[in-house]
C-alpha positions in Angstrom: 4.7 -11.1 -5.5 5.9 -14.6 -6.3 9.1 -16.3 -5.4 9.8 -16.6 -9.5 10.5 -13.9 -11.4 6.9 -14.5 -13.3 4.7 -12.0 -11.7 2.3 -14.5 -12.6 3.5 -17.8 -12.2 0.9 -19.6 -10.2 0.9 -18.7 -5.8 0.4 -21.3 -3.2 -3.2 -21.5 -1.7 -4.4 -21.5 1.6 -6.8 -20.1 3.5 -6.1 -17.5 6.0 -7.0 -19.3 9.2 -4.7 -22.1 8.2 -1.6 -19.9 7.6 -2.6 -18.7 11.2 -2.7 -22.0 12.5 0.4 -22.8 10.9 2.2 -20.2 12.2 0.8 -20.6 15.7 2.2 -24.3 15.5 4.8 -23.8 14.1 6.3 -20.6 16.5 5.3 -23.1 19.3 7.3 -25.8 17.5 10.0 -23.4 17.8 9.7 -22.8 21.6 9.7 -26.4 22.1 12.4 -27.0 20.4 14.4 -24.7 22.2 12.8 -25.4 25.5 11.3 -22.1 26.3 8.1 -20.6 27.0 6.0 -18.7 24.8 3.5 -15.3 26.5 0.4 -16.0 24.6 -0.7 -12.5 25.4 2.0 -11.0 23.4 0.8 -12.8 20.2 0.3 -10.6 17.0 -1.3 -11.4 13.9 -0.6 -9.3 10.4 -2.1 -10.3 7.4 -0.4 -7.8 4.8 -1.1 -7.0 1.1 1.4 -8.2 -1.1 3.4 -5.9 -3.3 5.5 -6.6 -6.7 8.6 -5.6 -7.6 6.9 -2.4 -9.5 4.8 -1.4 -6.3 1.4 -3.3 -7.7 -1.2 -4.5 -5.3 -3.6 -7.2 -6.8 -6.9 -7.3 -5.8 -7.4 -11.0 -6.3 -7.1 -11.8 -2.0 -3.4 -12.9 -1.7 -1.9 -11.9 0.9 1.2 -12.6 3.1 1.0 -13.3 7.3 3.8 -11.9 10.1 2.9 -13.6 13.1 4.7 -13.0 16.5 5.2 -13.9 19.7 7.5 -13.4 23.0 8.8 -15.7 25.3 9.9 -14.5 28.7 13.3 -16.4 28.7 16.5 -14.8 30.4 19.1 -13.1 28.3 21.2 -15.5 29.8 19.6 -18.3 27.7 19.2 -16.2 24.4 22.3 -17.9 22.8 21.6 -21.4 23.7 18.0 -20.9 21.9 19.3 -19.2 19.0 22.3 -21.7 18.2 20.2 -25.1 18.9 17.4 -23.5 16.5 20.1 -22.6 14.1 21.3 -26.0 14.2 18.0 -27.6 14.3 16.3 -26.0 11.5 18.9 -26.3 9.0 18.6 -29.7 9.1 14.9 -29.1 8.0 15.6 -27.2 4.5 16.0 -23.5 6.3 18.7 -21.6 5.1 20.6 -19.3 8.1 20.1 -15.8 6.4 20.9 -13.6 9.8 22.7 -15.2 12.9 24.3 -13.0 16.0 24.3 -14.5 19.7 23.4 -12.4 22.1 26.0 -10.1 24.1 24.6 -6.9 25.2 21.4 -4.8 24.8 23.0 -3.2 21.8 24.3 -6.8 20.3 21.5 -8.9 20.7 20.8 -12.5 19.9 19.4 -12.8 16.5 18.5 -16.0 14.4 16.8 -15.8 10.8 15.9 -18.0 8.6 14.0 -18.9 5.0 13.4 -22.6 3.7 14.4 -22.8 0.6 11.7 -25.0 -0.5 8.5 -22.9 0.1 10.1 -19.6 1.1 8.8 -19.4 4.3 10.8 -17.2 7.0 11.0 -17.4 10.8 13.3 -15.4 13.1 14.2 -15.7 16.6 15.1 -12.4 18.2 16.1 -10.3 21.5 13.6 -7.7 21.7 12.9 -4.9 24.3 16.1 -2.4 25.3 16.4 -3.7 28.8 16.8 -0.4 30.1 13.1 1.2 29.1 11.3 -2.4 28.7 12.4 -5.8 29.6 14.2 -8.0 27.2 12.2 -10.8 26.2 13.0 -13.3 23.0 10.5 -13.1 20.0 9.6 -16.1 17.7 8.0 -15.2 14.2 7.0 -16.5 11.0 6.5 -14.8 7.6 4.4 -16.5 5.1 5.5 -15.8 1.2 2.7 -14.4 -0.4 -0.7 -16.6 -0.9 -3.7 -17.1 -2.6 -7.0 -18.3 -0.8 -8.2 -21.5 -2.6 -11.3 -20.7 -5.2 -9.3 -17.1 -5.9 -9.0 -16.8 -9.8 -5.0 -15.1 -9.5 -5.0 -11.8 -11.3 -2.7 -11.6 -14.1 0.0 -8.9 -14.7 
């Protein structure tokens, strides 16, 4: 539930438009960056429950956000995107957790992610089989879980 391993040491706060916010900039940070286009259509928002390491569910509001969306850049530039981001963000306190450049439909591009200051995740991806639907590369964020401000945490 929490990035200690204190069930209850104390969760970051912020409301749940802002975490969307955030990871709308920051996925479009992440385009940028790599000089691509993002589909705005394909956007997805998942605000999930957040579950300990003994299956609880608190019912104090926290929460954690996967947010993703596509960009309809070529195969062909898959790798370039994935090694400038790798190189790019681990300058910025993300640690490379899952790294593969793209080759085929069955080898493709990956890039993942978590700064190791607030635990935050993103991941750059080949998704689509390219033989049923189109490849197209994915940008996504994972908050860690959070509290909304004025929530009293529940203790465990």
């Amino acid at each position: 539930m929490s990035r200690s391993d204190d069930a209850n040491t104390p969760l970051p706060r912020m409301e749940k438009d802002a975490a969307l916010k955030w990871a709308e900039d920051y996925t479009a940070y992440m385009a940028r960056i790599t000089d691509v286009e993002l589909t705005p259509s394909t956007a997805r928002v998942h605000f999930e429950a957040c579950v300990g390491a003994n299956d609880e569910v608190a019912e104090d509001g926290r929460y954690s956000l996967f947010y993703y969306v596509n960009s309809p850049a070529p195969v062909t530039e898959h790798t370039r995107v994935v090694k400038t981001l790798r190189q790019e963000l681990s300058k910025q306190g993300y640690e490379v957790t899952g790294y593969r450049e793209f080759k085929d439909a069955y080898e493709s591009a990956v890039f993942r992610a978590a700064n190791k200051e607030n635990s935050y995740r993103v991941t750059a991806e080949t998704v689509g089989s390219g033989k049923t639907k189109p490849q197209a590369l994915s940008f996504s964020v994972r908050t860690p879980c959070m509290l909304p401000p004025g929530a009293k945490q529940q203790q465990f």
